[in-house]
C-alpha positions in Angstrom: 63.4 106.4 95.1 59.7 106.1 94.1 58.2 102.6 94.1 55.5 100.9 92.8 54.5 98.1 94.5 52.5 94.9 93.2 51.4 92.3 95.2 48.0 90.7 96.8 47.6 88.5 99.2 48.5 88.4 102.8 52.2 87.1 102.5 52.8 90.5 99.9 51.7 92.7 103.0 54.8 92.5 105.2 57.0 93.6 102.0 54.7 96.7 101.5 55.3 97.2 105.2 59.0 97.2 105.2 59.4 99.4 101.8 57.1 102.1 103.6 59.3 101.4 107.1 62.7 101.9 105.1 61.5 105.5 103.8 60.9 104.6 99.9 58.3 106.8 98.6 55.4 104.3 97.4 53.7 105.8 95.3 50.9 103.1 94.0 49.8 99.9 94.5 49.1 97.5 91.9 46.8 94.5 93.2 44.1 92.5 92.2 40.4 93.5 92.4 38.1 92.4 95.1 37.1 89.0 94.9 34.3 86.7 96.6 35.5 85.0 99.2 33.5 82.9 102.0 30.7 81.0 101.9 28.2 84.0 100.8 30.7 84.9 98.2 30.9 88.3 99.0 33.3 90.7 97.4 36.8 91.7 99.2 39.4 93.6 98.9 42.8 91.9 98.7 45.2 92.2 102.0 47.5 94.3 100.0 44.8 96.7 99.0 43.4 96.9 102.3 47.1 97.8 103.7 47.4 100.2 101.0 44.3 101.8 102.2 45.3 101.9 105.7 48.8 103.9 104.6 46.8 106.2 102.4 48.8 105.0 99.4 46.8 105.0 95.4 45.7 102.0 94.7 45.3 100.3 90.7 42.7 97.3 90.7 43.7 95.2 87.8 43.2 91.4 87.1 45.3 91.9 84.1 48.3 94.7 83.3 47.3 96.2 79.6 47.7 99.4 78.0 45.5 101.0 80.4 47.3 99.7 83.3 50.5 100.4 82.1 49.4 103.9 81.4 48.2 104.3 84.4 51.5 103.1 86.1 53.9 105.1 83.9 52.0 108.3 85.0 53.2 107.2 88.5 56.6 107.7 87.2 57.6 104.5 89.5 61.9 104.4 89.2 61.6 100.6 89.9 58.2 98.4 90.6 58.5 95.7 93.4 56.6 93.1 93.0 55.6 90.1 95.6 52.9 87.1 94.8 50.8 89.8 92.6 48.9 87.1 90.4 49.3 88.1 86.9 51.6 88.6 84.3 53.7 91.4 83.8 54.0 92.2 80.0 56.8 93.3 78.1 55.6 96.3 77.5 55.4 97.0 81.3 58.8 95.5 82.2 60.5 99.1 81.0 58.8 101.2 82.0 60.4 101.9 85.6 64.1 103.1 85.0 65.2 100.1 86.9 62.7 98.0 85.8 60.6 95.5 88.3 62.2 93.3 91.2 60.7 90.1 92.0 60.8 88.4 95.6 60.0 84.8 95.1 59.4 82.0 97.9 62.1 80.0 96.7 65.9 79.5 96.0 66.0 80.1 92.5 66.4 78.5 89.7 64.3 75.9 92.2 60.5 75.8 91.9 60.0 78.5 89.7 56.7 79.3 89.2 53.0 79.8 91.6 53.5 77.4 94.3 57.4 77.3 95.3 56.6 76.7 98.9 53.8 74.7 98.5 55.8 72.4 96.3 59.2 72.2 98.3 57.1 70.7 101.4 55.7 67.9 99.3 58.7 67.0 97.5 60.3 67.1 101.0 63.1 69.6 100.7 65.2 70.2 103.7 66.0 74.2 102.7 63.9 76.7 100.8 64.4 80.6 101.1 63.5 83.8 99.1 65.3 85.6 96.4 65.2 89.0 94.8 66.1 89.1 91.1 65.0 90.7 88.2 61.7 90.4 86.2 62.1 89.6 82.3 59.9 87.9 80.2 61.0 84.4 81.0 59.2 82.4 83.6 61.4 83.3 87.1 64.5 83.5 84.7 66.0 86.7 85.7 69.3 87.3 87.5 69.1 87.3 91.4 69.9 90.3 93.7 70.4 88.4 96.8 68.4 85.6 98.4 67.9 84.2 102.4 67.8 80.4 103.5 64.5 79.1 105.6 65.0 75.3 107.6 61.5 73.7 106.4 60.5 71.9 109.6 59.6 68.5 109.8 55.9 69.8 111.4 55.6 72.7 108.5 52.5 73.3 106.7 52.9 75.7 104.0 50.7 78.5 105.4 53.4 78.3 107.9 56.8 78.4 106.2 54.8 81.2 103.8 54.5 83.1 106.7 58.5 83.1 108.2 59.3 83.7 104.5 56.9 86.5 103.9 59.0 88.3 107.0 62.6 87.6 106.2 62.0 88.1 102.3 60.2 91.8 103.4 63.6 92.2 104.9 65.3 91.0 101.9 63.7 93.0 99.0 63.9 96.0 100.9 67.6 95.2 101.5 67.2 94.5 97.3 65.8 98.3 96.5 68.2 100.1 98.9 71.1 98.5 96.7 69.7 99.5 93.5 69.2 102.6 94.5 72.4 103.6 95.8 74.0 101.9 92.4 75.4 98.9 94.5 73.4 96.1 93.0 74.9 93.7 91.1 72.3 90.6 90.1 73.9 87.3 89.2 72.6 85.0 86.1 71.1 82.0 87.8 72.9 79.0 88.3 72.1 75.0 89.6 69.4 72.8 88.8 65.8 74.1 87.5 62.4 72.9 89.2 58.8 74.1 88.1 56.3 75.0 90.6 53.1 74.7 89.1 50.0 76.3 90.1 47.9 74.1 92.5 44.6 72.3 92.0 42.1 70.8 93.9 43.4 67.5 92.7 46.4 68.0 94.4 45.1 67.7 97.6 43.3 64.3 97.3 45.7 61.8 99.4 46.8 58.8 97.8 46.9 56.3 100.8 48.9 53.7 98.4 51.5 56.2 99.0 54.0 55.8 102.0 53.0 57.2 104.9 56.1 59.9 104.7 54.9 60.9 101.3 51.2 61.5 102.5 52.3 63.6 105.5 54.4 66.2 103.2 51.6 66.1 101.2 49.0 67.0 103.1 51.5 69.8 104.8 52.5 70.9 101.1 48.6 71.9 100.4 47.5 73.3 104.3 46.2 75.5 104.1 45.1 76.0 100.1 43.8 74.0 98.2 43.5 72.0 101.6 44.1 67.9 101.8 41.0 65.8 101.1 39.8 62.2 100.4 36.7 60.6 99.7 34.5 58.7 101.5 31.0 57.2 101.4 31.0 58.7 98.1 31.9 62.3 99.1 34.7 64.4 99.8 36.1 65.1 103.1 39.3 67.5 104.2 42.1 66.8 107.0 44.3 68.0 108.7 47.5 67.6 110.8 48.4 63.9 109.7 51.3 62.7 111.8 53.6 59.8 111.2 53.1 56.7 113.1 55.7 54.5 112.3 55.2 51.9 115.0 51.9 51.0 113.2 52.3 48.4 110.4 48.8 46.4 110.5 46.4 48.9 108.9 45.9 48.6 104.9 46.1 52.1 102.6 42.8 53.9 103.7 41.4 51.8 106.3 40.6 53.3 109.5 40.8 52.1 113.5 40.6 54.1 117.0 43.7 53.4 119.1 42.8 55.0 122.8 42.3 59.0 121.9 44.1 58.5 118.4 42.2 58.1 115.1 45.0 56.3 112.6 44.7 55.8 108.9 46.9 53.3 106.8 49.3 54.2 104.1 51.7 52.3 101.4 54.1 51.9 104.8 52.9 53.0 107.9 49.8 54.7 109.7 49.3 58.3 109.9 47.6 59.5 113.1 44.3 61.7 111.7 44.2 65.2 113.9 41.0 66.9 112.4 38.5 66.0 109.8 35.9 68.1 108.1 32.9 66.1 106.7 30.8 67.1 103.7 28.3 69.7 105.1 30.0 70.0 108.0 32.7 72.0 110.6 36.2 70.9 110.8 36.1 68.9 114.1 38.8 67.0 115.7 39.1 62.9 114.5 38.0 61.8 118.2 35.1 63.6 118.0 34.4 62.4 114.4 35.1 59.0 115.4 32.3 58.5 118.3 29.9 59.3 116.0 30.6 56.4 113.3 31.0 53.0 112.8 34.8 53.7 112.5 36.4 49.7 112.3 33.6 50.1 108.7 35.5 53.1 107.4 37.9 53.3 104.3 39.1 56.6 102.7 39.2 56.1 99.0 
């Protein structure tokens, strides 16, 4: 069965590797073009075109799938497209043109948190199980019916780099598990069924930490958005990031935002409880662990805003 495969970044890579393991004939990739990245801002390929490279396979840059990209795909003569975190639309007019049209594998048990940031969004609403399901791309927004899906414990300790990255593996599995089905005429997607979420794209503003919060809701948060957009607060008029915020339960005396040095540990306090701090990145500066940060200011003055 040939394949054409869209995705971009890193978490798409181990999906391209298992399609290419399992002996389907990838014939393109579809992925974003090179974009700045770092501090310099200089142009780079996506993981998934870089993979692509390494296998030999054709690669189509596009930032958006028109006429010319759909042209371009059709003379591929794909059977069915798999597609995993590409970033971009797929039109109608795209959606038929593989006999079996496109497969989607999404970081999430669907119909929950459809949309950009399913796993991102799970961790800060502090869902016990997420997963990763196959099902089949219309027009809709994650409507389609689902091929299959797989389960994925979300850890009390999880950022969602992390739990991304155990998903990418076990939905690779899955969507190659997906295309085997289809193409042996066994597949049999299901119309969704059960609550629906939305998973919104996120911003920088959802990383700012609202200390008001309780100290539970600040910790998911902060894992929800490690490592993009990053968790952040201001102070002395500037923004700053963190990470690793732990839960301190047995420390009730410090008011939302105010800081204090307790032996090696830097705590913070929240709506409930304190958060221990485990690394801080001031403005202009490398992320550093909060001990360190902490010698070098006036720490019992401190208040994140």
């Amino acid at each position: 069965m040939k394949v054409l495969f869209a995705g971009t970044p890193a978490v798409a890579v181990p999906s391209l590797d298992a399609l290419v393991n399992a002996g389907f004939d990838v014939v393109a990739v579809l992925t974003r073009p090179d974009a700045p990245t770092g501090r310099k801002r200089i142009l780079t390929p996506s993981p998934v075109a870089v993979r692509a490279a390494e296998l030999g396979i054709d690669l189509i840059h596009a930032s958006k799938v028109d006429a010319d990209t759909i042209a371009r795909i059709a003379s591929y003569e794909p059977d069915v497209a798999a597609i995993v975190a590409y970033g971009g639309i797929i039109p109608k007019a795209a959606l038929s043109v593989p006999r079996h049209g496109w497969i989607n594998l999404h970081f999430s048990l669907l119909p929950a948190w459809r949309g950009a940031a399913p796993v991102q969004r799970a961790v800060i609403a502090g869902d016990d199980i997420t997963g990763a399901a196959t099902f089949q791309l219309e027009e809709g927004l994650d409507t389609g019916p689902v091929f299959g899906t797989v389960t994925e414990a979300i850890r009390p300790e999880d950022t969602a780099g992390e739990l991304l990255e155990r998903l990418s593996a076990s939905g690779a599995v899955l969507l190659s598990q997906t295309l085997s089905a289809v193409d042996a005429g066994r597949a049999a997607p299901a119309p969704q069924q059960g609550d629906v979420s939305l998973a919104p794209k996120l911003t920088l503003d959802d990383g700012r930490i609202d200390w008001r919060q309780p100290a539970l809701a600040v910790n998911r948060r902060a894992r929800g958005v490690t490592p993009e957009p990053g968790a952040w607060t201001m102070w002395d008029g500037q923004r700053v990031k963190l990470e690793e915020l732990a839960l301190r339960p047995d420390v009730k005396d410090l008011a939302p935002g105010r800081v204090r040095v307790d032996g090696k540990n830097v705590l913070v306090g929240t709506g409930s409880h304190a958060v221990r701090l485990g690394r801080i990145q001031p403005a202009g500066k490398k992320m550093m662990a909060s001990a360190d940060w902490a010698r070098g200011v006036a720490v019992e003055s401190v208040e994140f805003e």
